[in-house]
Structure formats: C-alpha cells, structure tokens
VEXFIGU-663409 format. One line per 10 residues: number of its first residue (from 1); their letters; for each residue x, y, z of C-alpha. Coordinates in Angstrom, 1 decimal. Example, Ala and Ser with C-alpha at 12.3 -4.5 7.8 and 13.67 -1.06 7.14 Angstrom:
<pts>
1 = as = 12.3/-4.5/7.8 ~ 13.7/-1.1/7.1;
</pts>
This chain:
<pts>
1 = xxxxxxxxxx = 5.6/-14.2/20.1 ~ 5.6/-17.5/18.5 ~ 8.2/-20.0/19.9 ~ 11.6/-19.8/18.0 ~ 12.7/-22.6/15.6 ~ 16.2/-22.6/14.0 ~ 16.3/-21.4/10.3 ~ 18.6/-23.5/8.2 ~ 20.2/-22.5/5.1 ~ 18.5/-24.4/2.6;
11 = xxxxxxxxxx = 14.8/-23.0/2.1 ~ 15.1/-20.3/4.7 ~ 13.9/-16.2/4.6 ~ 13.5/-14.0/6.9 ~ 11.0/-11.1/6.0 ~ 11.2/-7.6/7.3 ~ 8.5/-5.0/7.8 ~ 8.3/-2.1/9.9 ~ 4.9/-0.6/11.0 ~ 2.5/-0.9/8.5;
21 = xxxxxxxxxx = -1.4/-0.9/8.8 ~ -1.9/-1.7/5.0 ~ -1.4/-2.6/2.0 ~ 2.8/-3.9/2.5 ~ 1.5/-6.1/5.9 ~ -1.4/-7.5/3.7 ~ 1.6/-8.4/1.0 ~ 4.0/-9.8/3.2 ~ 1.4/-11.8/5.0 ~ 0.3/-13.4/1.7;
31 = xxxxxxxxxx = 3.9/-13.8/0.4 ~ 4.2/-15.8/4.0 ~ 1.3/-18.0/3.6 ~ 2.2/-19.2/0.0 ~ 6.1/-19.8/0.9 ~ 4.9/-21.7/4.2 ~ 3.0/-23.8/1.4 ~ 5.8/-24.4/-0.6 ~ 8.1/-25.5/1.9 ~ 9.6/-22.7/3.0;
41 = xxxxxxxxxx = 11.1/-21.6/6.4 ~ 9.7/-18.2/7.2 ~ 10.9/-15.8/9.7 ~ 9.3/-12.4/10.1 ~ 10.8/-9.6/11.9 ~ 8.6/-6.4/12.4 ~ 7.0/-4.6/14.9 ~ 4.5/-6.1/17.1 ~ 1.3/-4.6/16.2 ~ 1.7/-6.0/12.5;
51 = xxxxxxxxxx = 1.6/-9.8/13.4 ~ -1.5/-9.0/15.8 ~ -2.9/-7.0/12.5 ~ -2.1/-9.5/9.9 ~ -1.4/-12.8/11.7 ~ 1.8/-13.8/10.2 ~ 2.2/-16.4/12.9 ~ -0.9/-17.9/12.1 ~ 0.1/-18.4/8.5 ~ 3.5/-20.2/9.4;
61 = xxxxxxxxxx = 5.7/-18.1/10.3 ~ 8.1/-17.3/13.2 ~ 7.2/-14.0/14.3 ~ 9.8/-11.8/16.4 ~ 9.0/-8.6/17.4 ~ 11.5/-6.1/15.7 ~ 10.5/-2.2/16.0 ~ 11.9/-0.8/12.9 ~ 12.3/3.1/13.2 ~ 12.5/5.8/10.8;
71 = xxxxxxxxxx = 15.8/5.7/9.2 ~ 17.3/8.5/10.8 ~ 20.5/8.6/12.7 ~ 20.3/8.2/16.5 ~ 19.8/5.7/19.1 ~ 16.4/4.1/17.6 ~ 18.1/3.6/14.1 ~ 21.3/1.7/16.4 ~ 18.1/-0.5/18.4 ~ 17.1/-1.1/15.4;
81 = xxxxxxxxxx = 19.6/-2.5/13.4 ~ 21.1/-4.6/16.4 ~ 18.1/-6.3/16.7 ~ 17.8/-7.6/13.1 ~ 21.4/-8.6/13.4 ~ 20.5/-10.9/16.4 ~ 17.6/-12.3/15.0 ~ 18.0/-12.6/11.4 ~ 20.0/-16.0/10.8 ~ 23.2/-15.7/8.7;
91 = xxxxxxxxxx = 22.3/-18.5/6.3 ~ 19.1/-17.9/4.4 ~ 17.9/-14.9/2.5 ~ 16.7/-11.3/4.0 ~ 13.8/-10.0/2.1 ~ 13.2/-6.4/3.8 ~ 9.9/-4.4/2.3 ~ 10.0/-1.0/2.3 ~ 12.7/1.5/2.7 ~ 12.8/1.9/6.6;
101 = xxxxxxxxxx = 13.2/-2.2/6.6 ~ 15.9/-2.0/3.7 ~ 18.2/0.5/5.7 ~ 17.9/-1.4/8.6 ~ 19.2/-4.5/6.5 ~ 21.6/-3.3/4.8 ~ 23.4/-1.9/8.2 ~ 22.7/-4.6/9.6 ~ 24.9/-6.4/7.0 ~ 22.2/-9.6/6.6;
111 = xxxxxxxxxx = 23.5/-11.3/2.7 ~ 22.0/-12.2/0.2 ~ 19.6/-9.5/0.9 ~ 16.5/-9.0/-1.7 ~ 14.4/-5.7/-1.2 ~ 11.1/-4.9/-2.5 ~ 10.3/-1.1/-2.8 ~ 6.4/-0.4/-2.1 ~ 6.3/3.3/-2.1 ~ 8.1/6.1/-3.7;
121 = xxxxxxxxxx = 9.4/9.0/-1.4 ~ 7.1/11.6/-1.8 ~ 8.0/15.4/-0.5 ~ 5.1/16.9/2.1 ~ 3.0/19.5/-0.1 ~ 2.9/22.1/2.5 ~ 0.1/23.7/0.7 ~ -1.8/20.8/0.6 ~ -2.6/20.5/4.6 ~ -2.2/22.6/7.8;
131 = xxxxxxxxxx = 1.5/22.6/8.4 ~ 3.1/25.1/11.5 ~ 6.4/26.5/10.7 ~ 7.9/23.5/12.8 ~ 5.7/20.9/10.9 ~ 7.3/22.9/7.5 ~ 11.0/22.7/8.8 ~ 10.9/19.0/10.3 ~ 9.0/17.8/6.2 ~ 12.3/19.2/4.9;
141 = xxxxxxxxxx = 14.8/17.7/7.2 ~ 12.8/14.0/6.8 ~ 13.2/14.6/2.9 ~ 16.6/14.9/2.9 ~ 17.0/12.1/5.5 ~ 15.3/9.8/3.0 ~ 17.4/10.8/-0.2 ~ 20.1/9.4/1.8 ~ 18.0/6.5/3.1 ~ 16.7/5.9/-0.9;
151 = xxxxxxxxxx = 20.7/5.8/-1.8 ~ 21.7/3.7/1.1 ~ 18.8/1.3/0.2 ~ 19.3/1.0/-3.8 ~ 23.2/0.3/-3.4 ~ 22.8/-1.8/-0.4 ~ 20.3/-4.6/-1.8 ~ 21.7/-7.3/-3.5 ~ 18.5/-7.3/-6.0 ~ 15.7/-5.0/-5.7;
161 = xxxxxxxxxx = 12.3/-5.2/-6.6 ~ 10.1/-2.3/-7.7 ~ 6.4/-2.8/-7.3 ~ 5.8/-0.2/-10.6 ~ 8.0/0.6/-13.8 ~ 8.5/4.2/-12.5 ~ 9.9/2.5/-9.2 ~ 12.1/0.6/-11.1 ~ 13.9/3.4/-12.8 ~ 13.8/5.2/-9.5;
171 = xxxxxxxxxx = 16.2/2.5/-7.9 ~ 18.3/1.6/-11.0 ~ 18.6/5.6/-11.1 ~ 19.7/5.6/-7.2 ~ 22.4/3.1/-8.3 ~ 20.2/0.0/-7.4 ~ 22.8/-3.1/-9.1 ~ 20.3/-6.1/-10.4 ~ 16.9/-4.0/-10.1 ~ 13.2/-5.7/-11.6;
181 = xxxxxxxxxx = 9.8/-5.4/-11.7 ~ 7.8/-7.4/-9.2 ~ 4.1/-6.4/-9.6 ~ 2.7/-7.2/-6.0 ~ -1.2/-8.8/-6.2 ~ -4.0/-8.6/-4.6 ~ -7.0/-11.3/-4.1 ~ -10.7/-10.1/-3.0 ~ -12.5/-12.0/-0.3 ~ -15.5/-12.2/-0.9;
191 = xxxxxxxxxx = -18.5/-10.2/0.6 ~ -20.1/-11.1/3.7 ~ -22.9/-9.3/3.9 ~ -25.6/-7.9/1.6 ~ -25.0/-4.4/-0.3 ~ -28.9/-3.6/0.9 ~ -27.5/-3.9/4.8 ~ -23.9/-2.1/4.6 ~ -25.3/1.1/3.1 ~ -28.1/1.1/6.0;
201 = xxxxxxxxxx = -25.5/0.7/8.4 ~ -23.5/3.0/7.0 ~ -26.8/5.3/7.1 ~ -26.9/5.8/2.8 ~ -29.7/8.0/2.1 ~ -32.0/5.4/-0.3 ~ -31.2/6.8/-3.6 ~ -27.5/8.5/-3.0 ~ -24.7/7.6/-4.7 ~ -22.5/5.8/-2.5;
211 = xxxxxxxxxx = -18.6/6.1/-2.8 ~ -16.1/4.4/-1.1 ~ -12.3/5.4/-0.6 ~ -10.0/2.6/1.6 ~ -6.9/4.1/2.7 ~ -4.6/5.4/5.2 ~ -5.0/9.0/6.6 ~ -1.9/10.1/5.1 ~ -0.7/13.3/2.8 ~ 0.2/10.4/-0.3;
221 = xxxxxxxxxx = -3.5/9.5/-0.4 ~ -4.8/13.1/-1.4 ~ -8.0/12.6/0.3 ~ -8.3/16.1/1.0 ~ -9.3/16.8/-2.9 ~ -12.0/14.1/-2.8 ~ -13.3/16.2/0.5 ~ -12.8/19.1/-1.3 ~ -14.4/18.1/-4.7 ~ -17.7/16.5/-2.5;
231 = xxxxxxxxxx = -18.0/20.0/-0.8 ~ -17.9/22.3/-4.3 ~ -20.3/19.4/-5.4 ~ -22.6/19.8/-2.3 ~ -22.5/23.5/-2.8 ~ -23.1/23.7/-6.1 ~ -27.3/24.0/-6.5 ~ -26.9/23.4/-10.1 ~ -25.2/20.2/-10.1 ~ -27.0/17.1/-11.6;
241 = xxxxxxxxxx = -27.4/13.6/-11.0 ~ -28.4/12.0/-7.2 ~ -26.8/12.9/-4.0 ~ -23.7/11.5/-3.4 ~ -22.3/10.5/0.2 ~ -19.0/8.9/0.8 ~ -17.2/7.2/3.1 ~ -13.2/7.0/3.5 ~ -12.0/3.6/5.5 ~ -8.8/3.4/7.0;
251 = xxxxxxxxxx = -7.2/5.0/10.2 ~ -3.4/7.1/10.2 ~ -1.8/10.9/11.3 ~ -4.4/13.2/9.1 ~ -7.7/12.0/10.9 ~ -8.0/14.5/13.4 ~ -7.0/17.5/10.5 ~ -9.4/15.2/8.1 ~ -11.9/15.3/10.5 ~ -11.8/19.1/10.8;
261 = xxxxxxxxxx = -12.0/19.7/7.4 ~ -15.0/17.7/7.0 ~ -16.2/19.5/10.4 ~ -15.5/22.9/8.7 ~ -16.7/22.3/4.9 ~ -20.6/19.8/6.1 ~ -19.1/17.7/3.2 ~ -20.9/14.5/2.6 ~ -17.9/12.8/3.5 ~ -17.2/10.0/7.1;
271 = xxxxxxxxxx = -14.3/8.6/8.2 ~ -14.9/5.3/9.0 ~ -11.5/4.3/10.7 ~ -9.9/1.2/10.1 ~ -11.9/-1.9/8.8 ~ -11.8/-5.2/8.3 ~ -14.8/-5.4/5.9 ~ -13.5/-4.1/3.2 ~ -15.1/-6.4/0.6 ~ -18.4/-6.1/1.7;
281 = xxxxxxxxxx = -17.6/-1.7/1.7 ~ -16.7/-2.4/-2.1 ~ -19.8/-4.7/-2.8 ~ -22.1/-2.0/-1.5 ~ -20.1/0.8/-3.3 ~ -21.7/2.9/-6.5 ~ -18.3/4.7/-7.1 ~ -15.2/3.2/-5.9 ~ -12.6/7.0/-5.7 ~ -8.5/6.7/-5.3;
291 = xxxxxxxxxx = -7.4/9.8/-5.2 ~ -3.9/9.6/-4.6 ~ -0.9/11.5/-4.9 ~ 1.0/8.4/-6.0 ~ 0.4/4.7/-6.3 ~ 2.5/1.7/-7.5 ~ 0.3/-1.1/-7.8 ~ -2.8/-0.2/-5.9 ~ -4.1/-3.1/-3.6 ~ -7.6/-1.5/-3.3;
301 = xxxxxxxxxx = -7.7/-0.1/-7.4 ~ -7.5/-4.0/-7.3 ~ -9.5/-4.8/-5.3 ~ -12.1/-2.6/-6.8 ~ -11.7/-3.7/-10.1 ~ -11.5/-7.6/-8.8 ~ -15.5/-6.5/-7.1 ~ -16.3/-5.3/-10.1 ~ -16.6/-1.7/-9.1 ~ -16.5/1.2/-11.3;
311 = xxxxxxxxxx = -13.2/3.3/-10.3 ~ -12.2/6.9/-10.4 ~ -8.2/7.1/-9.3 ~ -5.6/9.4/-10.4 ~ -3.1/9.2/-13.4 ~ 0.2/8.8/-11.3 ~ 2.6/6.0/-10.3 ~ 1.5/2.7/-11.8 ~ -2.2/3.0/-11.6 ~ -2.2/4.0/-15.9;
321 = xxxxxxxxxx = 0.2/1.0/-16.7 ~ -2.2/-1.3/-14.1 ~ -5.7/-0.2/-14.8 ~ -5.4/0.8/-18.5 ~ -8.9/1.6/-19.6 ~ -10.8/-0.1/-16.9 ~ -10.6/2.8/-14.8 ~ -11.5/7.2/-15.1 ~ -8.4/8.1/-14.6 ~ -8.0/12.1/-13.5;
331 = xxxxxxxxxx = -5.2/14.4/-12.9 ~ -3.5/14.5/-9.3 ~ -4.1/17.2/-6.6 ~ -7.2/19.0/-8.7 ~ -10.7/18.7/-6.9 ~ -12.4/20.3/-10.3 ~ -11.2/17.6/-12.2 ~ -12.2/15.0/-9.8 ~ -15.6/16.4/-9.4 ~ -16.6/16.4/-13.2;
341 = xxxxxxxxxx = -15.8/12.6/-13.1 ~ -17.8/11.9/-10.3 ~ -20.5/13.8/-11.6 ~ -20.2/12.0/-14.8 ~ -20.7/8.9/-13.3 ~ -23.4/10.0/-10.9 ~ -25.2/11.0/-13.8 ~ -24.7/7.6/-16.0 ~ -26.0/4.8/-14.4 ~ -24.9/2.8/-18.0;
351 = xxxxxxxxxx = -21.6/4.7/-18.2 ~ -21.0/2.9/-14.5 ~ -21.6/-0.5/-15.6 ~ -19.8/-0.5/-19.0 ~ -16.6/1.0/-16.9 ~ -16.9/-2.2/-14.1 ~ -17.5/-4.5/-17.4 ~ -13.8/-2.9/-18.6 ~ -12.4/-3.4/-15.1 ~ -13.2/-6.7/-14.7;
361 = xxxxxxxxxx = -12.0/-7.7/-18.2 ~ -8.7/-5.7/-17.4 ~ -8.2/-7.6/-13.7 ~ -8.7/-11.0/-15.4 ~ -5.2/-10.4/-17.1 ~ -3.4/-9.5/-14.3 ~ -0.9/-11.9/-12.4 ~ -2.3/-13.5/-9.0 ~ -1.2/-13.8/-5.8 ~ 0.6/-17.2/-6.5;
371 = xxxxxxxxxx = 2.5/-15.8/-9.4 ~ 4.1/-13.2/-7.0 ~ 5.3/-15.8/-4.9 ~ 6.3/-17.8/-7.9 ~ 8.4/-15.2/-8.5 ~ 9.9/-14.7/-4.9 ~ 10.5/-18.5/-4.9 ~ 12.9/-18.3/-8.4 ~ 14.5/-15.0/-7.1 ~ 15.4/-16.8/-3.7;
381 = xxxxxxxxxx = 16.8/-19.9/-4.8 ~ 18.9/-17.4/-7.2 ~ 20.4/-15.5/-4.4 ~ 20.7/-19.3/-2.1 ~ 22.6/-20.2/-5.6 ~ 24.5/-17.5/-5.4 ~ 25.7/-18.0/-1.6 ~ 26.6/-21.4/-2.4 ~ 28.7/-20.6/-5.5 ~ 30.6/-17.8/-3.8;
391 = xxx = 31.2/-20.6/-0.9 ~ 29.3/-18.2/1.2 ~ 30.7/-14.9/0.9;
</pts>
C-alpha cells in the first residue's frame, strides 16, 4: 500500500474496483494514468491483488486495499461497505466500475457518485457446463441477488455510464436517472517478439492454422463452443483447409472443467493461463476467435482488430455496433456455426487478409484511450459543479 495523501475537493476521484483479472482493471488503470496526467487526484479502492496486477500505484494513484464482495447480504457486504466509507473522502467524486463496486457505493452513501456498467448480468446456462444440483440452486439464488443488486445500482448512481447501447437501455430500463454511453478503449502494445518464435513456443505445428482466444475462464465467454466446434472439426475426416490448433489465454473458475473437456474431447485446443504477452499472442495469430455469450465493448475484439488480426466473435452485446463489417460475426452458443467460419477462413488465406484490411479500417475510427478520459474529465467536473451549486448537498 502506497502512503496516503489527503484528497481535496477540487480535482479529486476516487475509483472503485472489486476483483478483476481483466479487461475493467486494464480500464481503470488507463483511466488512472491519463487523469494523473491531467492533474487529477486519484484514489483507488479495490482489492489487493488488482493494484499488484495492474499497478495503479505506479501510475499515480493512492492505492488502498478495499475487498469488495459479492453484493449479497451478510457480514462481507457490511466489511465492505464500511470500508469504502472510511476511505473514500467526502469531497471529490466516487467513480465505482462494475456492479459489485456500485452497490457497495451506493450503501456506502459516497456523492456525487458516477458508475460505469462493464458487464451485463448474465443468467448461468445450466446446460451449457457441468452444474450439480447445488451448483443449479445457488445460479438461481445469485440471479435474483443481482436483479436486486442491478436496481440498487441504476437508482443509486448519480450518472451512469454504459460501456454498450444495449447496456444503456438496460440501466435507464432499471430506473438509472442521467444514464450515457461511455464506449471504454483499448490501445495495443506492441509485439515483442517475432510471430516465427511464439508459435514455436507455443509448439504450432509448421503449417497449422493458429487461433488465439484471450479471456477469462468463465461461463460469459462461451469457450466451451469453440472447444466443441475444434473437436467436430478434428473429427471430421472430410473437413478442408490446414490443421488448426488453438490456444485460449486467460486464467478464472472453469479451468479445471475446461481442462477436462479438452482432456475428454483430444481437441486441438491449450489453456495457456493468464498472460502478459498478449500482443505478441495476437501478432502470431492466423485467426483471432471471441466466442462469447455477451460482450460490450470487447478489449481483446480491439485489440485484435488494432493487430490487424482477422476476427471471428459472436453477434451479441456491442460487438455488431463496435466491429461492423471488420469482423465474421456468428450466432451465440452454436459450435456448427462457429466451425463453418473457421473453416472458411482456414480455407481462404485472401478471405483472411481482406477481413484484417476491414478491421483495421474499422479500428481507425474508433475513439482512443484519451477520448475516454476526455470524457470522464467533462463528466467529473459536471458532478464537482454540481456539489458546488447545491452548496454541497
């Protein structure tokens, strides 16, 4: 823990995270860097593990360690929301990402209070993985927990910020008051190392078609259709084109069931666990595959596309609104579906490279990292107006 400096009013946010491994720690730690940058006091309140993981201490920040539970009634959810009261300054704004964060804050009663929502609830598919009875009963009770959460969080925040358009009408829907769109971007490092040397680390057959999913081992990332899609392919003595092997990156609660399935089916398919070479996984990637239940605003379709990466993702969320033409977009939850794509571009090394030309022409247009914080710098100031004209209240 960094050493504590007092937040004044003027210029002042504190951000709030709970345990994250991806995509919302990457945000918040960019968000962070650019603020520092522009003056800003930062404060960010999480658990532990994220500032070790994403370093938000090294880009400015004051870091207290906050663990920030699942928003279910109990003792942890009482911990919880005590210990962003203490540490989150009255003056300043609260910016809380994600719902977990965003109940906590809004019990916690920290105003002006300005939440971003990252993810939508999703329901478990109990068909979709290995679930025990328990495992069945316990997806229903945290479903209806969230509901509540989702209402809480919407009603609570004094403006919300919805990464995707379907987000957006989710909260405004929930009873969110002064709700907008805040597309979160991404920026590619680049590459470290050469293609030629990832895939024969990775152990690439010379010849296979190499795809690459990065993501967390979790139901909302439907990576058991692009295992299931691989093995039909594998199987299938007729099917056309080169070899395909890929190669999932990211670490989270389904490896071990994950694992078995790959175990059980011989698919061409490794988990990598987490990474921190992403960009040199996408520069040595053929086919770059998100096959998600639901996205907003995809870091890694980004990322892909910012590589210049052909990309096969699914239709849902954001992702059509984001990626437009500059991606084969496929239907949700249908291996079939997923494997005549990826046989299509197995078997078109032309078709690959005109759909990277269209990728890169479509991420050229989208906003950059210093346009989101641009825009959390104008909503801040509002809500800091805001405080001052109401003489605090």
């Amino acid at each position: 823990m960094s050493a504590r400096r007092s937040l004044g009013p003027q210029r002042s946010v504190t951000q709030v995270l709970g345990t994250s491994t991806g995509g919302v720690g990457v945000h918040v730690r960019s968000v962070t860097a650019g603020l520092v940058d522009r003056g800003w006091s930062v404060q960010v309140l999480g658990p532990q593990a994220t500032d070790e993981l994403f370093g938000f201490t090294a880009a400015g920040a004051t870091f207290v360690p906050v663990e920030i539970g699942a928003p279910v009634p109990g003792p942890g959810l009482l911990r919880s929301v005590r210990a962003v009261r203490a540490a989150a300054p009255r003056a300043g704004v609260v910016h809380a990402h994600g719902l977990r964060a965003t109940v906590v804050c809004v019990l916690a009663r920290r105003r002006p209070l300005l939440a971003t929502w990252h993810n939508l609830v999703l329901d478990e598919q109990p068909g979709s993985l290995r679930m025990t009875l328990r495992r069945r009963i316990a997806a229903v009770a945290r479903g209806a927990v969230a509901v509540v959460g989702e209402r809480a969080a919407a009603r609570g925040a004094t403006v919300s910020l919805g990464a995707s358009q379907d987000l957006v009408e989710r909260i405004a829907a929930l009873g969110g008051r002064d709700v907008r769109l805040a597309p979160v971007a991404a920026t590619l490092t680049a590459a470290a190392r050469d293609p030629a040397a990832v895939r024969r680390e990775l152990g690439i057959d010379d010849g296979a078609l190499l795809l690459v999913t990065v993501a967390r081992l979790h139901p909302q990332k439907g990576l058991e259709v692009l295992i299931a899609a691989l093995d039909a392919r594998a199987r299938d003595p007729h099917a056309g084109g080169p070899a395909v092997q890929a190669v999932i990156a990211g670490s989270g609660p389904l490896e071990h069931e994950l694992a078995g399935r790959i175990s059980d089916t011989g698919a061409p398919v490794r988990l990598l666990g987490r990474r921190d070479d992403v960009a040199d996984l996408l520069s040595a990637a053929d086919v770059v595959v998100l096959p998600s239940r639901w996205e907003a605003r995809s870091l890694v379709a980004q990322e892909a596309l910012l590589a210049g990466r052909p990309l096969i993702a699914t239709d849902v969320g954001g992702l059509p609104e984001l990626l437009g033409d500059g991606a084969l977009l496929v239907p949700p939850g249908d291996p079939r579906a997923l494997r005549e794509a990826i046989d299509q571009l197995a078997s078109d090394p032309q078709e690959r490279a005109a759909l990277a030309r269209r990728g890169a022409q479509r991420a050229a247009g989208w906003p950059t990292e210093a346009d989101t914080v641009n825009q959390l710098d104008g909503v801040y100031r509002e809500l800091l107006a805001r405080v001052g004209a109401s003489g605090g209240k």
